[in-house]
C-alpha positions in Angstrom: -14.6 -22.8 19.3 -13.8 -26.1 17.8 -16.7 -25.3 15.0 -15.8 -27.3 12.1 -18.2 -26.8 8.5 -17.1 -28.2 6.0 -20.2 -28.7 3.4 -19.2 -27.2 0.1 -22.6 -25.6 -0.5 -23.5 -21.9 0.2 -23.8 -21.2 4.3 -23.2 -18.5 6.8 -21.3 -18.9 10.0 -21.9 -16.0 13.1 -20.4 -16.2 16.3 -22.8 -13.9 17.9 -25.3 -12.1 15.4 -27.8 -9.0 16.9 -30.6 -7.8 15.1 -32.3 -4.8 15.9 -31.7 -4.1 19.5 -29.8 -2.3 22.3 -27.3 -5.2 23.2 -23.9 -4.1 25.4 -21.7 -6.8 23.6 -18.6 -7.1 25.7 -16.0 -10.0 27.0 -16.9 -12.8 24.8 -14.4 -15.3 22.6 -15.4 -16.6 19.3 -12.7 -19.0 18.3 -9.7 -19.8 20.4 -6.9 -17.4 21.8 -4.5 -19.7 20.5 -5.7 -22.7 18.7 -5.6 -22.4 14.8 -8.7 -23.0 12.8 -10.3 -23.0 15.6 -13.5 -22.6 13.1 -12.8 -23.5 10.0 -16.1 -23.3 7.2 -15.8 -24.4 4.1 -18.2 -23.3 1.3 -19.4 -20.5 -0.6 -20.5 -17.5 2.2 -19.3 -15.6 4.7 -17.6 -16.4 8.3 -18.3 -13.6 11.0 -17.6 -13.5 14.5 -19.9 -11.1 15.5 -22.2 -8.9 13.4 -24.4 -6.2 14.9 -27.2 -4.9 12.2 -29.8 -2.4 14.1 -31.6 0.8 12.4 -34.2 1.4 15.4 -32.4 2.2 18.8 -31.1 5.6 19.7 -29.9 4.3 22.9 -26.0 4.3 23.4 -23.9 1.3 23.6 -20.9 -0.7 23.6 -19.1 -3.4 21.9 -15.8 -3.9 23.8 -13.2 -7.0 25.1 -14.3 -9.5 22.6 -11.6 -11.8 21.7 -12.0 -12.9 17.8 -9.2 -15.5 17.0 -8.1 -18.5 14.8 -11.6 -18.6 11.9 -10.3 -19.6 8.5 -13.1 -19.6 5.9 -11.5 -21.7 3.7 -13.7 -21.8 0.8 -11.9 -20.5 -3.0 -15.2 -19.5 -4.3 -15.6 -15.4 -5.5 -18.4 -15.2 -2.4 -15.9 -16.3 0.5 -15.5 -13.4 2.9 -14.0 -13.6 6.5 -15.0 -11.0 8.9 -14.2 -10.2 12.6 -16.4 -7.8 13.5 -19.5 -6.3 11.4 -21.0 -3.5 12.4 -24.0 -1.6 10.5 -26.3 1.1 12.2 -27.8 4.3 11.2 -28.6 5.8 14.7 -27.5 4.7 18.0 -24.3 6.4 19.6 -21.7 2.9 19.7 -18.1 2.9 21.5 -16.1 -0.2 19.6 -13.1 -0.5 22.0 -10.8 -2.7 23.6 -11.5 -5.7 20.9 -8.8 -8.0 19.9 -8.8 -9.5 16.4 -6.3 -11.7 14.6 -5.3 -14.8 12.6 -8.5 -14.2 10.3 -7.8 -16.5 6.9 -9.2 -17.2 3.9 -8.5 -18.4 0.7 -11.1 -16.9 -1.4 -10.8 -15.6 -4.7 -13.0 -12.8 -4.4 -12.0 -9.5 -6.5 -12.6 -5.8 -5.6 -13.2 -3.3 -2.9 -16.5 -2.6 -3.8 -19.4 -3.4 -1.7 -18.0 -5.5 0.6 -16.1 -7.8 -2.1 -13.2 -7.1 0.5 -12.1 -11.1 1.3 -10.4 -10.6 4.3 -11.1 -8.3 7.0 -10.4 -7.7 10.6 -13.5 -5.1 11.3 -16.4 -3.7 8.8 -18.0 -0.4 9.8 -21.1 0.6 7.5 -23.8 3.0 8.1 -24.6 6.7 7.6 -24.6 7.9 11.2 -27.0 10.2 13.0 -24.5 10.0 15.6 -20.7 9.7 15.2 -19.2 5.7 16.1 -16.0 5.3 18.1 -13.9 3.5 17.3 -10.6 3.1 19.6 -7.7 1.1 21.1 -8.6 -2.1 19.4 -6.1 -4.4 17.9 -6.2 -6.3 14.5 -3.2 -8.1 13.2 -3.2 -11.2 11.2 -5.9 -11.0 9.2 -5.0 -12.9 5.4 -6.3 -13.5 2.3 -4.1 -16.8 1.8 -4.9 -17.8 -2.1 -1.9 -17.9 -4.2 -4.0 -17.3 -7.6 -3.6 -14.5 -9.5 -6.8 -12.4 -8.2 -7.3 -8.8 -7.5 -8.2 -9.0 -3.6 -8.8 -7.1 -1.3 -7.6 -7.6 3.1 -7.7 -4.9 5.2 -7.8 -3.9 9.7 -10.4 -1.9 9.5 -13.0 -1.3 6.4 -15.3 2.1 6.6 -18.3 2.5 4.3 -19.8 5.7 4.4 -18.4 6.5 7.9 -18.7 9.6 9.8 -16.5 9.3 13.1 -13.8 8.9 15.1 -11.2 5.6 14.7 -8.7 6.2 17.2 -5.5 4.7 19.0 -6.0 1.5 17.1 -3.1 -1.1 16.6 -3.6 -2.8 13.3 -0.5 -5.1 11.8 0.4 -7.6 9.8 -2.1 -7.4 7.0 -1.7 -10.2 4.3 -2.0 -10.8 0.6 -0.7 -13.6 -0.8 -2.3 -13.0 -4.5 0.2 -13.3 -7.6 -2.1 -10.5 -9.3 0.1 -7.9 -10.5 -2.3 -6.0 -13.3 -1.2 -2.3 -12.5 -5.1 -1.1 -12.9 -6.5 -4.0 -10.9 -3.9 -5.0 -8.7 -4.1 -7.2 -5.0 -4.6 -5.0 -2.1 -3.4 -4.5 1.2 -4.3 -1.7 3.8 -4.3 -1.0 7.2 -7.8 1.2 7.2 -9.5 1.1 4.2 -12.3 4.2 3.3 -15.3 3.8 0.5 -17.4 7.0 0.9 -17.2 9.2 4.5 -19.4 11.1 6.0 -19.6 13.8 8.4 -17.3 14.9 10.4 -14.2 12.4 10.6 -11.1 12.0 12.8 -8.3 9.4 12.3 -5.8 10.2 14.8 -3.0 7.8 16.7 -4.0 4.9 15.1 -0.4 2.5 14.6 0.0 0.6 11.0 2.0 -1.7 9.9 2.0 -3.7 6.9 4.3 -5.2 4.1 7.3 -6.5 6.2 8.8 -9.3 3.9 6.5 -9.5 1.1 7.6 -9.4 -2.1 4.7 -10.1 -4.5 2.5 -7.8 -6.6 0.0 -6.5 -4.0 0.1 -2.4 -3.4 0.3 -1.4 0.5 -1.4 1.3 2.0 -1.7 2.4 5.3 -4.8 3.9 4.9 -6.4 4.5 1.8 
């Protein structure tokens, strides 16, 4: 906490980033619990709490009570992302549980939900699985994407990319999109789980979204998409 980068060139900020091995990541804060911009980066790249990236372990693991609170990435360039959790693995068996996620800004200008153009987003799952990720009883709220331009972006709880598993019992709310955009082919986006390419075998069950409550501008809701 109390990480403050405020260069205006192209940099990366991550809390906690593993490469490439079998790591139980459990219990940690990155940010504050209630302090706001608790890290704030400026610039041109991406903020991320913690990122896991491993292709070569078959072992299972788990990423679970990690706190991820108060990072604003407050860069308007089209390459400003905010992430909470990033998760990308192609073997080992993971349980994601138990993590809580929120007040994740930025006020990027980024466009799309392509290929992880999403600006805003409270956890990224990518991989194609030789075994099934779980992912359960975590809770996301507050994640924004905070520019008032009119750009087509993209925040969302929970983004999948080519998932095959189970996303369970999650509580994901409060999802914001403060884009004027209102082009009816390209239009702002808000959603609770958001889906590009599955996988497998896949089972979204008792997961409790809620988004929309008192906005009123051109960004389309969806709970799940």
């Amino acid at each position: 906490k109390n990480i403050n980068l405020q260069n205006t060139g192209s940099h990366t900020f991550l809390g906690i980033n593993i490469i490439d091995g079998r790591v139980n990541i459990t219990n940690n804060m990155i940010g504050d619990s209630l302090t706001a911009n608790s890290i704030l980066v400026g610039g041109s790249s991406t903020t991320t709490g913690i990122r896991y990236d491993g292709t070569n372990y078959t072992n299972s693991f788990t990423i679970s009570g990690n706190t991820i609170a108060n990072m604003n990435a407050e860069g308007t360039g089209t390459a400003v992302r905010v992430r909470g959790f990033t998760y990308d693995d192609a073997i080992g068996q993971v349980t994601i549980s138990d993590n809580a996620i929120y007040n994740l800004s930025t006020m990027s200008s980024g466009t799309g939900v392509a290929a992880g153009s999403q600006v805003a987003v409270g956890m990224h799952i990518f991989g194609d699985y030789a075994t099934p990720p779980v992912i359960s009883e975590n809770t996301i709220y507050n994640i924004s994407a905070n520019n008032t331009g009119a750009f087509a972006t993209t925040s969302a709880g929970i983004m999948a990319t080519d998932f095959g598993g189970v996303i369970n019992a999650n509580r994901i709310y409060n999802i914001i999109n403060l884009s004027t955009g209102n082009t009816a082919a390209t239009p702002p986006i808000v959603t609770g789980i958001l889906f590009r390419f599955t996988g497998g075998n896949n089972a979204i069950i008792n997961n409790m979204i809620s988004i929309g409550s008192g906005q009123d501008n051109g960004a389309s809701y969806f709970g799940m998409i």
